[in-house]
Structure formats: structure tokens, C-alpha cells
N, C-alpha and C positions, 0 to 999 in steps of 0.2 A: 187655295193659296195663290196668290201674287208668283207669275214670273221670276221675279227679278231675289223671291224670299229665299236664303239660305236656309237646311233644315232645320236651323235652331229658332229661325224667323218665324218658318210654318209653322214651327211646334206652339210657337209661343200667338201667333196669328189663329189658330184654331184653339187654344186654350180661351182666348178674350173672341172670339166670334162665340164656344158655347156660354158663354156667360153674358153676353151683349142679349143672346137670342133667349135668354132665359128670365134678365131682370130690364133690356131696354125697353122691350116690346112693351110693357105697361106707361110708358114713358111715350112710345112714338111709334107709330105706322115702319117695317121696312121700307126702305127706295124712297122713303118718302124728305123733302128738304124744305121748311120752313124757314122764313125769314126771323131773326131774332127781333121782338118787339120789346123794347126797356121799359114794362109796364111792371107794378106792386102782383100784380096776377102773376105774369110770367116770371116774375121772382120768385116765387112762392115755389115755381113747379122747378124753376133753377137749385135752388136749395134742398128740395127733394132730390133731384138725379144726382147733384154735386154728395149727397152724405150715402147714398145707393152706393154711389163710386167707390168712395172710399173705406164705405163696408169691405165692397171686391179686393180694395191695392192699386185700384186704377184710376185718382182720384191727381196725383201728383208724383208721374210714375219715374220722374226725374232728378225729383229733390233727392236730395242724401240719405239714408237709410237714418241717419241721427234726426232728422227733422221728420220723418213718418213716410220718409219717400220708397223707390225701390235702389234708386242710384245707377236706373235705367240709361241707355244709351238713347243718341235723339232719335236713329233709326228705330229702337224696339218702341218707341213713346210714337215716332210716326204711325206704326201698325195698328196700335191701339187709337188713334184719331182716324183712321180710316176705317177700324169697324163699326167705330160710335158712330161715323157718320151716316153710316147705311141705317140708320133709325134718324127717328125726328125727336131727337133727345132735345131738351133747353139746353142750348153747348151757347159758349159766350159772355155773360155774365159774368163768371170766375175766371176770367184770363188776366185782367188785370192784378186779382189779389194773387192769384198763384204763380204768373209768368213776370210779373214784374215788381209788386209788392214784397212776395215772399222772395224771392234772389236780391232784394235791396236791405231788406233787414238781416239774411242770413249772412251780408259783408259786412251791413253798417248798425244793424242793431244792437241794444243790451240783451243780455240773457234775459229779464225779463220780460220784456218788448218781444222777446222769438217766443219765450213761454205761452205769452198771452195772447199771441195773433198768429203764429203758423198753424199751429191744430184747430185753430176757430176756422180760419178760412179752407184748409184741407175738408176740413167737414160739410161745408155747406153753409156755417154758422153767419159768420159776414161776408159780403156783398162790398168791395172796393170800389170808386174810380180814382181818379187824377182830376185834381183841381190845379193844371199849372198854368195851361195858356188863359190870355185875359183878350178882351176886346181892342188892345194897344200892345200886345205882346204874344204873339203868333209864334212866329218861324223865327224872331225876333225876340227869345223866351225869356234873356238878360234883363230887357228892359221892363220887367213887370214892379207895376206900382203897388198890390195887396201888401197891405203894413200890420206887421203884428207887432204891440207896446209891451212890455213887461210891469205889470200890477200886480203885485203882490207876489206869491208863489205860481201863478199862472202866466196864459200870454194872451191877450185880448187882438183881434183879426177883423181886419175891417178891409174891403176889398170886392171886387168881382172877378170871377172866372168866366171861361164862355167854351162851347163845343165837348162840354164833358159828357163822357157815353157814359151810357148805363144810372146817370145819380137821382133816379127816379126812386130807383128800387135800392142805391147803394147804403149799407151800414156806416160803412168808413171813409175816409179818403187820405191821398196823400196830397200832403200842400207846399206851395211856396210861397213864402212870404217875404218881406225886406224889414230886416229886423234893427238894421243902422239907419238910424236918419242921416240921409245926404249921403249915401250909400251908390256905389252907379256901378251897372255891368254886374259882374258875378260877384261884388263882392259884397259881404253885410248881409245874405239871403241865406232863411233857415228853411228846413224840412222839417213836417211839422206830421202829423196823424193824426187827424178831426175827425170827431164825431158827428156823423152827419144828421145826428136826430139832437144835434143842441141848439138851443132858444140863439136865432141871430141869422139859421143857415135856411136860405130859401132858394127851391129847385123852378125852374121853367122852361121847361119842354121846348123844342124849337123844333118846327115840324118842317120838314126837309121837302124836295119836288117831288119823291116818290111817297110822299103825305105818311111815313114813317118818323119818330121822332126820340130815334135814337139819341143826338146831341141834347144839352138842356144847357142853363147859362145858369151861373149859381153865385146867388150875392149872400155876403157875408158882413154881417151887421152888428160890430162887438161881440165875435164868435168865440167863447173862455175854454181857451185846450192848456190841460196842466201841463208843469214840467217835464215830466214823464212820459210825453207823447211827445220829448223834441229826438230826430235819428240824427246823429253824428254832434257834432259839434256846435256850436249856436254861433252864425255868421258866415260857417262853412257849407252853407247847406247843398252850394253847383258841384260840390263834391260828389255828396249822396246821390245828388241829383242826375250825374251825370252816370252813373251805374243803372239807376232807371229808363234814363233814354233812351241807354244802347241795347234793355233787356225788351222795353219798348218796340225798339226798332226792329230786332231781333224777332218778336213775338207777332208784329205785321207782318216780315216777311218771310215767316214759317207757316205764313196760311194753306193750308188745306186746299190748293187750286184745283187737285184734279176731278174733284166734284162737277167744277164750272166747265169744265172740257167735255167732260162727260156727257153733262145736263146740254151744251151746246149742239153735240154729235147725235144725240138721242131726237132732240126737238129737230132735226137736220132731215132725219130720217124717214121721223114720222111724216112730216112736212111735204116729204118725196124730193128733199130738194139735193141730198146728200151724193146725187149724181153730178152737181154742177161741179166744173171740173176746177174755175177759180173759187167756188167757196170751199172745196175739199184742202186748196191751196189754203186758206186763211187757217182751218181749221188744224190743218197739219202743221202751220207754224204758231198757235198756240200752245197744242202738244205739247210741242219741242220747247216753247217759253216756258212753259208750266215743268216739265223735267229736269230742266237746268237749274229752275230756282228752289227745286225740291231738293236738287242732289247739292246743291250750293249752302242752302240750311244746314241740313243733315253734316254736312264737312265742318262748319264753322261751331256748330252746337254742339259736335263732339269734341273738338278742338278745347272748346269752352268747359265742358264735363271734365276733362282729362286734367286741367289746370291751366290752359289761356284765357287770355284775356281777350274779351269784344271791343275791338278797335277799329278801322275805316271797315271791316267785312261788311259789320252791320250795318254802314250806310248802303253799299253795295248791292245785300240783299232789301233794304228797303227800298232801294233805287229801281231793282229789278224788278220787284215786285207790282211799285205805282207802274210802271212804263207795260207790264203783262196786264194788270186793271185797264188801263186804257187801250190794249190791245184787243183786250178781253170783250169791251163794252162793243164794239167798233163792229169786232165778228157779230157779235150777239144781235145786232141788227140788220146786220144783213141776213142768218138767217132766219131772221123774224121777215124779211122783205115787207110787203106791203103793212101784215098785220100788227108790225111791232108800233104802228099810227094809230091802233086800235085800243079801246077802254074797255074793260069788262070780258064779258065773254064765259064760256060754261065755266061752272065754279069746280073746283075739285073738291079732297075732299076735306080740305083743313080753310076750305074759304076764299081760297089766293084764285085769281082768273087766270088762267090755263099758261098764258104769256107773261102773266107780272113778272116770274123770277128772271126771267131772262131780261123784259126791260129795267130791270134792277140793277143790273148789269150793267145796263148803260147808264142809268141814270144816277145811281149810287158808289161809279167810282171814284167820287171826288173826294168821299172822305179815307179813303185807303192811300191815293194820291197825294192829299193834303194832309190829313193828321200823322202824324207822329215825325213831323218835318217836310215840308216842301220838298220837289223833285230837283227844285235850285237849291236849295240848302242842302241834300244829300251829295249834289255832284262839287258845290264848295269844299265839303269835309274831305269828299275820296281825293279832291285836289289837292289840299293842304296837306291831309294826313296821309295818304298813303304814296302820292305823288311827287310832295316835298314842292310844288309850286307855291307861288308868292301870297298872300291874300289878297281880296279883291280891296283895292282903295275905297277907303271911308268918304262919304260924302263929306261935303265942308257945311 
């Protein structure tokens, strides 16, 4: 047991550790930590653990007991992501359908839209991303140009997306489109729920500096999604939208850091370097970055369970979050020192060279720092919304 577990913690910490050691291990090596690769393979073994889980209960251990959840606290749901982690389970994949799909439909869907897509994705069934940013519409999410027409009883989409995780392997996706001509800013833009195996939607991989190719850029070529996959209102859709954001935001910065402290202290040791007295310093203010933004989570997600609502916290923990990533990377090479310059080197035993994880570290915090909103656009929000400062003047 954890320190810090109460004994209703423990109790429930040892209930999900025998059951991790009984059904992960066919899943993944203990101690062991792979990189998530967005490949149709690694989907495959995603949707295997993801319906495993939820055989157990531990699949969506947060939703509300009426959507298949347990209506778990974010503390009890932390425990249980910290024992999955001690295996090398396919964790990732389902974040978007459960942590931010499913809490958008559970506010803004029809009863049948929760019939048809909460239990698919609790299970394993579908594979989510996010089609929202475009290659002119970033941090900048208003000004997206993707237009969907209304023909017939359907809505035809024509448009590009760009930096969507996971849409390699994804079933579904959530979209935004502009569904008023002449439309500007938030308004005239609908939420949509496409299928991502229909004639029009084509995926492209875009392979990142650590030659991983999590993002993919997704063009959409007269894409026909019927009436019945529009969520909220038609022209309201930054409404919808913006319930995803914050669960978005939310869902970044509820990562699982203390794996990476871990992983950093461990490689420290081995190394023989964990005596040097300033990188013990670097390391001990990691720590402490990664504690704050865990017990910061934990406050704001239970706040959120109980009946609040996610407002400037979530940029806050997304803020904290990008600025521990690049804290993160920064240590990670210094205790790499010379060797983190180095390629290859003995393999382990899932393939990865002895040092990748750690220079992943450094080299892969840009999209923790970048996606789900800029580190300037998070400190914009905590300024306007929670500070009541002025907005920043609009260019002419």
C-alpha cells in the first residue's frame, strides 16, 4: 500500500493490485513501461485490455453507476491507474472516448446517442479521437474553416483536420464543423459524431522527431454523417464544444506523472549518478511538481464528481502540467548526461533502446505542452476567467 492510502484506500488498492496480477500480466510484463504506438495492431490489443477491464468494473471507474460506471472518486480512480501502470497494459487509446467523449454526451447527448455509444466505448467496442484543430485553426480553435452542407436528411463535411492522436486505429470521432455560411468565431459551428470508416475520411500519419507517429492529419472529402450523430443543438456546437475542452484539459492534466519521476530516479541510480548533489536538486523539484499537480487533479475532479463545474482550474492544471513536461524533459537529460546524445544501444525486452524512454521525455514534450491548448492560451484563460483581467487587444 501507498503511504499516503487511507484504510479504505488500501483495502480497495489491494483488491485492484490482485486482480491487475491476475488478468494484466497476460497483457504486459510488471515494471515494465512502453511507449503507446497509434498502430491497427496496438488497437487491437487496446480493445482487448479495454473489454478485460470492464469484465473487472475497472474499465470507467468514474462514470455514474447509471452509465456502467462505479461513481468512484478521482482519488479511488487514481489508485487504480497506478496499479494498471505497474504492467505494460495498452493504456491510451480510450482516453479520449471515456474521459472526454463520454462526459460530453453524458451533459449534451440524446438518450439514444448515450444508449449507443457509452457501453460500446466502456467495452472496448470503439476507438474515439478529436477532429477539431485544423492546419489554420490551432490554439486559434474559432476560426476553423471544415464546412458541413445540409443534403437531404444528412450533412455532407468537407474539410481538414491536423495533429489528431490515435485516428489511425480510431472507430469514431468527435467533430467540428461550420455549418452557417458566413458564419465567424463561435458562432454557426456544429458537433458532429463521424464515422471514421466512411467513404470521403482519409488518415495520414505524421511522424514526429522521436520517429513515433502518434498525430495523423485527417482530410475529409464529402464525409455523409446523418442527423442523428449531430450532439446539442445545430449552430450551437462551442457550446458542446466547450464541455469537451475543459474535460480535455482536465484529462492532460490528470496524467499519471509519477511513473516519469520514478523512471527518472531509478535511471539516476543505476547510472551511479544519483549522488550528484545538483541533480538530486533537479530531481527533488520534480517530485514536488509532479505531487502538487496530482493532489491539484484529485481536488478539482472531485469537486467536478460532487456537482461543480470545470472552469479556469482546468486551465490551471493544464498549465501546470505543460511547464512539469518541460521541467520534466530538461531533468531527463541531464540524467542522461553524455549518453542521452547517443542512438540505439542494448535492446530490452519490448524492443525500445535502454535510454529512448527517458529521451522521449525530452523530445515528446511538445505535444503535452501544445495539444489541448498552448501554454499562452492557458495563462490567457486563468487571466480573464479566474483573474477578471482585461483581454488581450485584438490585432487590427
Amino acid at each position: 500500500m501507498s503511504a499516503d492510502d487511507t484504510p479504505a484506500e488500501a483495502a480497495l488498492r489491494a483488491e485492484v493490485r490482485a486482480w491487475m496480477e491476475q488478468h494484466a500480466a497476460r497483457f504486459g510484463r510488471a515494471e515494465r513501461h512502453v511507449r503507446m504506438i497509434d498502430t491497427v495492431e496496438h488497437g487491437a490489443l487496446a480493445r482487448a485490455w479495454q473489454a478485460e477491464l470492464d469484465g473487472g468494473g475497472w474499465s470507467v471507474p468514474t462514470w455514474p453507476e447509471a452509465f456502467g460506471g462505479r461513481g468512484m472518486t478521482s482519488n479511488e480512480a487514481r489508485i487504480i491507474r497506478e496499479e494498471e501502470t505497474r504492467y505494460a497494459t495498452p493504456t491510451g487509446l480510450f482516453q479520449v472516448a471515456t474521459l472526454m467523449v463520454g462526459p460530453t454526451l453524458m451533459a449534451h447527448g440524446t438518450p439514444e446517442q448515450r444508449d449507443r455509444f457509452l457501453p460500446a466505448m466502456r467495452r472496448g467496442e470503439h476507438i474515439w479521437c478529436q477532429l477539431f484543430s485544423e492546419p489554420d485553426a490551432g490554439s486559434d480553435l474559432a476560426s476553423l474553416r471544415t464546412r458541413a452542407e445540409r443534403e437531404g436528411g444528412a450533412w455532407v463535411v468537407t474539410g481538414q483536420k491536423v495533429w489528431t492522436s490515435g485516428a489511425v486505429a480510431s472507430d469514431w470521432a468527435i467533430l467540428l464543423a461550420r455549418t452557417e455560411p458566413g458564419s465567424v468565431r463561435h458562432q454557426g459551428i456544429t458537433y458532429f459524431l463521424c464515422d471514421m470508416r466512411s467513404p470521403g475520411v482519409e488518415v495520414r500519419p505524421l511522424v514526429q522527431i522521436n520517429r513515433a507517429a502518434h498525430f495523423n492529419e485527417v482530410h475529409l472529402d464529402r464525409v455523409v454523417i446523418p442527423d442523428d450523430c449531430v450532439v446539442g443543438e445545430v449552430g450551437d456546437g462551442w457550446t458542446v464544444a466547450r464541455t469537451t475542452l475543459g474535460a480535455e484539459r482536465m484529462m492532460i492534466g490528470s496524467m499519471n506523472v509519477a511513473d516519469h519521476v520514478a523512471e527518472l530516479i531509478a535511471v539516476a541510480r543505476k547510472a551511479g549518478r544519483a549522488d550528484d548533489p545538483l541533480l538530486r536538486q533537479d530531481l527533488v523539484d520534480v517530485h514536488i511538481r509532479g505531487t502538487v499537480l496530482r493532489y491539484l487533479g484529485d481536488r478539482v475532479l472531485e469537486a467536478v464528481r460532487t456537482g461543480g463545474q470545470v472552469g479556469p482550474e482546468a486551465s490551471a492544471i493544464k498549465l501546470g502540467l505543460s511547464t512539469f513536461m518541460g521541467r520534466l524533459g530538461e531533468v531527463a537529460t541531464r540524467v542522461l548526461d553524455g549518453d542521452g546524445l547517443l542512438e540505439g544501444g542494448p535492446a530490452d525486452a519490448v524492443g525500445h533502446d535502454r535510454y529512448g524512454r527517458l529521451q522521449d521525455m525530452f523530445l515528446g514534450q511538445w505535444s503535452s505542452r501544445i495539444g489541448g491548448g498552448t501554454e499562452q492560451i492557458q495563462r490567457n484563460l486563468i487571466g480573464e476567467r479566474a483573474l477578471g483581467l482585461p483581454r488581450d487587444p485584438k490585432p487590427a
